[in-house]
N, C-alpha and C positions, 0 to 999 in steps of 0.2 A: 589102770585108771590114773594111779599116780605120775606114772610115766609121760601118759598124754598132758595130764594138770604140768607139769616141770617144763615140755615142748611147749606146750602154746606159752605158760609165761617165759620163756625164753626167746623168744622168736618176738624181732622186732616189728613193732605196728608202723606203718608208714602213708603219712597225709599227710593232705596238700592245701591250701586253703587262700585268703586273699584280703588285704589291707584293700578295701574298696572303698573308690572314693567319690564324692559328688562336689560338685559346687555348690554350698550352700550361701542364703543370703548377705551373709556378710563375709564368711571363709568357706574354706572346703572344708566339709563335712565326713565323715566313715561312718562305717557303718558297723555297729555291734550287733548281734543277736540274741536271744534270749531263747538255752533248752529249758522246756518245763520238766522234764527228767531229772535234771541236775540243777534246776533253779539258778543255773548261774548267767552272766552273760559274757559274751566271747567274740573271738572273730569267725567266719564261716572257714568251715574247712570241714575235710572227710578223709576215710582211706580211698589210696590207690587200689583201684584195680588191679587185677594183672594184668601185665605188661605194656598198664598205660604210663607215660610218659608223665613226672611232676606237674608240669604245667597244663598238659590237659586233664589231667584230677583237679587242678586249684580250679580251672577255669566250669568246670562239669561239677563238683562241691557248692562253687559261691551262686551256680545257677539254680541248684536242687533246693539251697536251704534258703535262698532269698529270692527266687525268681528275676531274681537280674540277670542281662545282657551283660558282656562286660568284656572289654579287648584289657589284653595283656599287658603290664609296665615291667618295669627293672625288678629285678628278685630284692624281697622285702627283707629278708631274714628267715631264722629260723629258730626253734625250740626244741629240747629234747627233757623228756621227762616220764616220771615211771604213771602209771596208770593198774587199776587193778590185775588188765590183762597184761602187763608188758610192760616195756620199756618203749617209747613213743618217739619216732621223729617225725616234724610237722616241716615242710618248708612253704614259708610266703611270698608272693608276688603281690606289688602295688596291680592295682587295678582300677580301668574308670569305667562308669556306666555308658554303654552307648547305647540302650535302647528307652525303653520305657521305664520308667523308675518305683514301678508299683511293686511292693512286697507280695511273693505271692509264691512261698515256697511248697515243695512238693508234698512234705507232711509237715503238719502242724501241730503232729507227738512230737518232732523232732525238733521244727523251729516255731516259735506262737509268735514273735515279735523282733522287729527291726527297729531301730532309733538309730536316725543320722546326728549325729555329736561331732563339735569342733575337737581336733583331737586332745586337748587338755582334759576337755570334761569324758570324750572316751576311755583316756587314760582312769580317770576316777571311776568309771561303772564296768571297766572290766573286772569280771573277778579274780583271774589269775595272774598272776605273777611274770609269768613266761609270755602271758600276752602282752601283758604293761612294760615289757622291756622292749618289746617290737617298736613303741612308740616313744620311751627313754632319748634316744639319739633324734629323732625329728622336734620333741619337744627343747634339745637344748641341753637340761639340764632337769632332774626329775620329772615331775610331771607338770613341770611349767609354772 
């Protein structure tokens, strides 16, 4: 047992996720989410599959936990960080909505809520750190 416990926390987790973005009324807008499990809010992302491709995880992730459509942009960045289970690499792609824009994720243990935010105030209601830095370089200069 102890052996299994050392393998899995050793073995790295790997998702994919998505800087998604809308036109909102006066700027474009992202999109954060809200886990009721970990009460925090984030950007959408999940683990790969196996042997699916980064980009079709980010793009199959930001469909599951927001119900958005959404085509592919330029690689956003990336994060890495420890997690209970492991040590975590997340990588991001911008992304725009092309279909309907209704919130309407697959579980609602997983995601409860979506707010589209200019990214300054996104920058402020992420929780973590590693998120807030994804948007560091588009804001400028901290968080605006």
């Amino acid at each position: 047992m102890a052996d299994e416990l050392k393998t899995s926390r050793n073995e790295v987790i790997l998702a994919a996720g998505g800087l998604v973005w809308r036109d909102g009324p006066r700027v474009r807008e992202l999109a954060v989410v809200h886990r009721p499990v970990h009460q925090d809010w984030t950007l959408p992302k999940g683990k790969l599959d196996a042997g699916e491709r980064w980009q079709d995880a980010a793009l199959r992730e930001v469909l599951e936990e927001t119900g958005l459509t959404c085509e592919l942009g330029v690689f956003a960045g990336g994060a890495t960080y420890l997690t209970s289970r492991g040590p975590k690499v997340v990588l991001y792609w911008h992304m725009t909505v092309v279909g309907p824009q209704k919130f309407a994720p697959h579980d609602l243990k997983e995601v409860d809520a979506l707010e589209w935010l200019p990214p300054a105030d996104a920058w402020t209601r992420l929780t973590y750190e590693h998120d807030q830095q994804l948007l560091t370089g588009l804001l400028g200069k901290g968080k605006g």
